[in-house]
Residue, then its C-alpha position, 0 to 999 in steps of 0.5 A: x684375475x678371478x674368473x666367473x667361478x669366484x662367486x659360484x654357490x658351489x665351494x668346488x667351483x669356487x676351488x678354481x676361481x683363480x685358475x688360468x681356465x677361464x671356467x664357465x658355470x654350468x648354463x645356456x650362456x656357456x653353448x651359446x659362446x661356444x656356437x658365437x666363437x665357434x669352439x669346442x666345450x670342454x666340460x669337467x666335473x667333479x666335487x669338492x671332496x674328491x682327491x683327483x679332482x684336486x689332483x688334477x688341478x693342481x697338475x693341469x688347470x693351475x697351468x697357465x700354458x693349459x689355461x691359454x690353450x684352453x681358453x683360445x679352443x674351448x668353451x670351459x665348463x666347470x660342474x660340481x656333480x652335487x649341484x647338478x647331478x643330472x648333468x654328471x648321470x648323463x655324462x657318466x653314463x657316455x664316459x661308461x659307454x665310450x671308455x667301460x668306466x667312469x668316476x671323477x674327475x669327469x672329464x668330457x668334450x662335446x661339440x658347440x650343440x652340447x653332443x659329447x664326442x669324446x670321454x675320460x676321467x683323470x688325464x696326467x700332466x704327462x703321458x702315463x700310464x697309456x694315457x695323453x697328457x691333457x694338453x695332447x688330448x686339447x690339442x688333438x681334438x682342437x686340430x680335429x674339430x679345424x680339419x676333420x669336423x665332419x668326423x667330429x660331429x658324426x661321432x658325437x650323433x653316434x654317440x647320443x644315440x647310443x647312449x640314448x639306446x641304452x634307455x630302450x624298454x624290453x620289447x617284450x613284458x618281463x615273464x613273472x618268473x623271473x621276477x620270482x624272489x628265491x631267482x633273485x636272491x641266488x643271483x644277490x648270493x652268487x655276487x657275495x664275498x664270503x671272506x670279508x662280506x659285502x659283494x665283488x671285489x676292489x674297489x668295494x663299497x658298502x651297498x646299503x641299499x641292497x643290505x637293506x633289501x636282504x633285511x626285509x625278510x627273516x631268511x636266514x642266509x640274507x639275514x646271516x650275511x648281511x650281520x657279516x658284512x656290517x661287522x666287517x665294515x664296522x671293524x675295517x678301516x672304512x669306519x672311522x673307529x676314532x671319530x665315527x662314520x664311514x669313508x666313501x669305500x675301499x680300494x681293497x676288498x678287505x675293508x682296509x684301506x679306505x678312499x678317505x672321503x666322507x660323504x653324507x648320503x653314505x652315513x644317512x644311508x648306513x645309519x639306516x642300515x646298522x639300525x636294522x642290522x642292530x634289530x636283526x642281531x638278537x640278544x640271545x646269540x648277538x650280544x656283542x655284534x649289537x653292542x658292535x651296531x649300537x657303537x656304529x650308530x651313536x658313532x655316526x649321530x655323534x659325528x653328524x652332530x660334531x663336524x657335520x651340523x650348520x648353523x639352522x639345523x642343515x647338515x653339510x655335504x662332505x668331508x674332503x679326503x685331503x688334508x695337510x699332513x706333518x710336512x705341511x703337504x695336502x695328503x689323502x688320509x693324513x687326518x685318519x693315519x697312525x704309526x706304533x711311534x705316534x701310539x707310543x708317543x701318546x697312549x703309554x702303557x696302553x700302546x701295545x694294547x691299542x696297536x694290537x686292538x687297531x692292527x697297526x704295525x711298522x710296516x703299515x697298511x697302505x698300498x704303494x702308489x696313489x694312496x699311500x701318504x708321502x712317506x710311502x710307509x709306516x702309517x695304518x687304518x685303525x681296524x678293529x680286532x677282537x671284543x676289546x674290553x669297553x672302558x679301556x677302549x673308550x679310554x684309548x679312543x677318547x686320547x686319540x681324539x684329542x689328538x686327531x682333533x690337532x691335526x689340520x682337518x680335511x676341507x668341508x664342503x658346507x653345501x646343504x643338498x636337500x636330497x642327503x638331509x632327506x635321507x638324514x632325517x629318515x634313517x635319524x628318526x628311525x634310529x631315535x626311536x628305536x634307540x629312546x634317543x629324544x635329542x636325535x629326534x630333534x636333530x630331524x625335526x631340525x634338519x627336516x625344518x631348515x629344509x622346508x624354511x630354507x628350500x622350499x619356494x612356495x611361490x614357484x613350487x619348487x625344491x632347490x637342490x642346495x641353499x640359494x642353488x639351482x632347482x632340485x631334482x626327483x631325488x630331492x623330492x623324494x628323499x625330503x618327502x620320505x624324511x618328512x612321512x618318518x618324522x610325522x609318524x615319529x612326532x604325529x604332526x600331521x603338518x609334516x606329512x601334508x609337506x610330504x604329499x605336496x612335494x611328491x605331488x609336485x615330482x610327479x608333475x614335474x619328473x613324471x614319466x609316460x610308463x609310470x617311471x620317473x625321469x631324474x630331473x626336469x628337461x634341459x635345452x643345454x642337456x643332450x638327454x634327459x637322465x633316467x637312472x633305474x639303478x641303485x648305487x651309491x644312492x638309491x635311484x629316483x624312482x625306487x626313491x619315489x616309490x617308498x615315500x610314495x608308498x609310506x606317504x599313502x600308508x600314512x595318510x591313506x591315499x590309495x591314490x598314491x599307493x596306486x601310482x607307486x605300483x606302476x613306478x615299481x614296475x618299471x624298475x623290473x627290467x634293472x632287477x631281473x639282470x642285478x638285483x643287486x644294483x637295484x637295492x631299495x627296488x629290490x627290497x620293495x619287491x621283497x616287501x611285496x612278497x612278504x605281504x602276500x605270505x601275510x608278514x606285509x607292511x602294516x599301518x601300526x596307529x599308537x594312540x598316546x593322549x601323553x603327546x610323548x613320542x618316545x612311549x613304550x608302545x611307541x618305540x616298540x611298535x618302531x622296533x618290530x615293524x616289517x620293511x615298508x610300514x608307518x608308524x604314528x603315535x599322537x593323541x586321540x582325536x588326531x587330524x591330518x592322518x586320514x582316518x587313522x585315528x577315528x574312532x580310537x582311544x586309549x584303553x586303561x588310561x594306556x598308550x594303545x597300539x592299533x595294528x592294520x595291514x589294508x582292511x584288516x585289523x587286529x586287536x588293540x592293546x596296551x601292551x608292547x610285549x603283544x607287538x610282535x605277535x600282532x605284527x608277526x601274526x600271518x593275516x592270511 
């Protein structure tokens, strides 16, 4: 019989309905059963994209031996990290503390009270690999909680504090010098892999935020690595050559082989990120990277569009990893793979032309072991080697689309997180307006407008986290605020920006800290803490979220109010950046930011004044294009409300779209000409 999971919100959840577990939905009920019966809680989370997750289902939580064990024991908890990701950041963080890792499945067991004792990731149906089985691993700690209960709870009081240590401010302030750029910079570079670009080793993820961060300022060696590490991603295997995006990361630290999953904060991310990468890789010595960056961009558009839109305008959260492959057999990466046979099967002639062009041999490319398919070899990646010549490339493309469209194609977790189409609808109407792309704005507006309809509650002033789900986050707020300041400028419709100010507003009475900082998300009773991650990883960090749409937001409604209280949430990010600047990307690029302003390149407020009501001017998409890290852009009509006074006293001249640049109160000549742009943006003010 279906367990409670059956009508959960959540598709992962609803993935172990009819498991034998009887799993408990993430809540007070849950820790009050444990308390009533006395039990154990074990929690396990995950999401629905992730391939151990299935894994491990299928092994361990289909078992209807585990299952009953489990049920007399413990308490079951099942959490999709997505909808809840201030309960996955705490419980990482005790997983990392206790084991040195993490990653999912996340696997952890906590007393009746909600103090975890005990942490791992995935545990085998068998011992393998110096790991118990998971049924050894219930029954130890079941048998330590009937005999040895003092032991337990002691260790779990430990372990809460020690987590919680780790939160502890410097006793003492951060000396400015080392806060110093160039001094964190040359820790940034130590980190760099000059073979293949991006930083460390495997695995190895793209890092967006921290390539953004060396974007900010035209320094040559940041510049040049960056434009390598994106060529790189984009010719590697962890770009999908054939139906655009990127996968999650890879497990070699040549961008080969990627962990097959496609998750929406990433390509939001990333489409930022190859749209400023484009910007850098100048026509004069650039032409083939930019036509490489412009390929990567319409790529990921064309794949938001193809498989990832929903009806209403939302974008869904994932692709999974797993999908069956010609046995009929759930495989990771079955969907993506080719062989020499299957190119001359389909292409003909063109077949050593796109085995050479895509590197794929008879031997393969995947490692052994865990995530090569079934056959164990013969299937590749598609890379990208060489400049092929574009119509025949696209011909090749075009046919293994068509093909791939055949095959069974991995589940889609439709989930709408508000935080991810936040961060859509920012980098989405970035890249159309430097790119002149009209539908794409529209895609925004529409993805910016499902939100607002569809998530935002008016009556209890709040954002939920997925549609119909449970209450959002700080980094629902923030990334849905910076989305709505981009797409205000982008359409001069002041109603978006007001939207903006009033969620940010809100997170702050709801996420504020008393340094200035911003916790992750409101206080929990079942939580053991509440989460404050000031580091950036796969997604920037609530706080360095909420400090640039702070920032953009008072820019673009002159709100020096809430310029003020960025300032004080940036500062409390110093003591991440000071020991990994790398981990702290879009703080680290706002630091940057704030030295270029101090040398006279800061960010700007660029006012287009277009009585045409067309966003998609000259001045307009060129004031995009040129415009330092950190400014606002607007083009709207004369006589504009809703921008403070950003438009008072302004006109067109000469019957011309007129561009008027600003850095605070300092102000430059109007003018009419786009060309001029870059001098007036450029132009050191000081």
């Amino acid at each position: 019989m279906p367990n409670r999971l059956a009508s959960a919100t959540s598709q992962y959840l609803r993935q172990h309905a009819d498991n034998p577990v009887d799993w408990w939905n993430w809540g007070p009920e849950a820790f009050a059963e444990a308390a009533r019966r006395d039990v154990l809680v074990l929690v396990s989370i995950g999401y629905s994209s992730c391939h151990w997750c299935h894994v491990m289902a299928r092994e361990t939580f289909a078992d209807a031996e585990v299952g009953a064990f489990v049920n007399e024991h413990f308490v079951a908890i099942k959490v999709d990290r997505e909808e809840h990701p201030d309960v996955d950041q705490a419980f990482m963080r005790t997983t990392q503390a206790l084991t040195g890792q993490g990653g999912w499945p996340m696997t952890v067991f906590c007393t009746p009270a909600g103090e975890p004792f005990f942490a791992g990731t995935y545990f085998p149906p068998e011992p393998r690999g110096g790991l118990p089985s998971f049924s050894e691993l219930v029954e130890a700690l079941a048998e330590a909680w009937a005999e040895r209960r003092d032991e337990v709870t002691c260790s779990a009081a430990t372990i809460v504090k020690r987590v919680a240590d780790l939160d502890r401010p410097p006793l003492l302030s951060i000396p400015e010098a080392n806060l110093a750029p160039h001094r964190l910079l040359t820790k940034v570079h130590t980190e760099f892999d000059p073979g293949h670009g991006g930083f460390g080793g495997a695995p190895k993820f793209p890092q967006a935020p921290v390539l953004d961060a060396l974007l900010v300022r035209t320094d040559p060696l940041g510049n040049d690595r960056v434009l390598f590490t994106l060529e790189s991603m984009a010719r590697g295997g962890l770009h999908d050559q054939v139906g655009g995006g990127f996968h999650r990361y890879c497990v070699d630290a040549d961008w080969e082989v990627p962990h097959f999953e496609k998750m929406l904060y990433d390509n939001a991310l990333l489409l930022g990120t190859y749209t400023r990468g484009w910007l850098r890789a100048t026509p004069d010595d650039g032409t083939e990277q930019r036509e490489l960056f412009e390929r990567v961009v319409r790529g990921i558009v064309s794949w938001l569009t193809n498989e990832m839109a929903l009806p209403g305008g939302g974008f869904a959260a994932s692709l999974d990893a797993d999908s069956l492959d010609e046995a009929g057999e759930h495989a990771e990466g079955a969907h993506y793979l080719w062989s020499p046979q299957l190119f001359d099967e389909y292409l003909g002639k063109d077949s050593k032309f796109a085995q050479g062009v895509f590197h794929v041999t008879y031997g393969g490319n995947l490692p052994l072991g865990a995530h090569a398919p079934t056959d164990g070899s013969g299937l590749s990646t598609l890379q990208l080697h060489g400049n092929p010549h574009p119509g025949r490339l696209a011909n090749v493309i075009a046919v293994l689309k068509a093909i791939r469209d055949r095959r069974p194609r991995p589940d889609r977790d439709d989930k709408v997180v508000t935080a991810w189409n936040g961060l859509v609808v920012d980098s989405l109407t970035k890249a159309a307006m430097v790119f002149g792309e009209r539908e794409w704005l529209d895609l925004a507006a529409g993805a910016a407008s499902y939100l607002w309809e569809q998530h935002w509650d008016a009556e209890r002033r709040v954002l939920c986290r997925v549609t119909t789900g449970p209450d959002g986050v700080t980094s629902d707020y923030a990334a849905a605020a910076l989305g709505f300041v981009s797409l205000a400028g982008a359409l001069g419709d002041a109603d978006w920006l007001a939207r903006a100010i009033v969620l940010l507003e809100r997170a702050i009475e709801l996420f504020g800290a008393a340094d200035g900082g911003f916790f992750d998300a409101t206080a929990s009773t079942e939580l053991f803490e509440r989460p404050r991650r000031k580091d950036d990883e796969a997604l920037p960090s609530s706080t360095s979220l909420m400090v640039i749409a702070l920032r953009a937001a008072a820019r673009l409604a002159e709100r020096p109010d809430l310029a003020a209280r960025a300032d004080t949430a940036q500062a409390t990010l110093h003591s991440v950046l000071v020991v990994s600047p790398r981990h702290s990307g879009w703080g680290f690029a706002e630091l940057l930011s704030d030295d270029e302003a101090r040398r006279g390149w800061g960010p700007a407020e660029v006012v287009v004044v277009d009585d045409s009501g067309d966003p998609m001017s000259e001045q307009a998409r060129a004031a995009w294009r040129l415009a330092p890290w950190g400014s606002v852009v607007v083009s709207a009509p004369a006589g504009t409300l809703g921008f403070g006074d950003l438009f008072t006293g302004r006109s067109m001249r000469n019957d011309q779209p007129t561009v008027y640049v600003c850095r605070g109160v300092t102000c430059q000549e109007p003018t009419a000409d786009w060309a001029d742009l870059r001098g007036l943006l450029w132009a050191q003010t000081h």
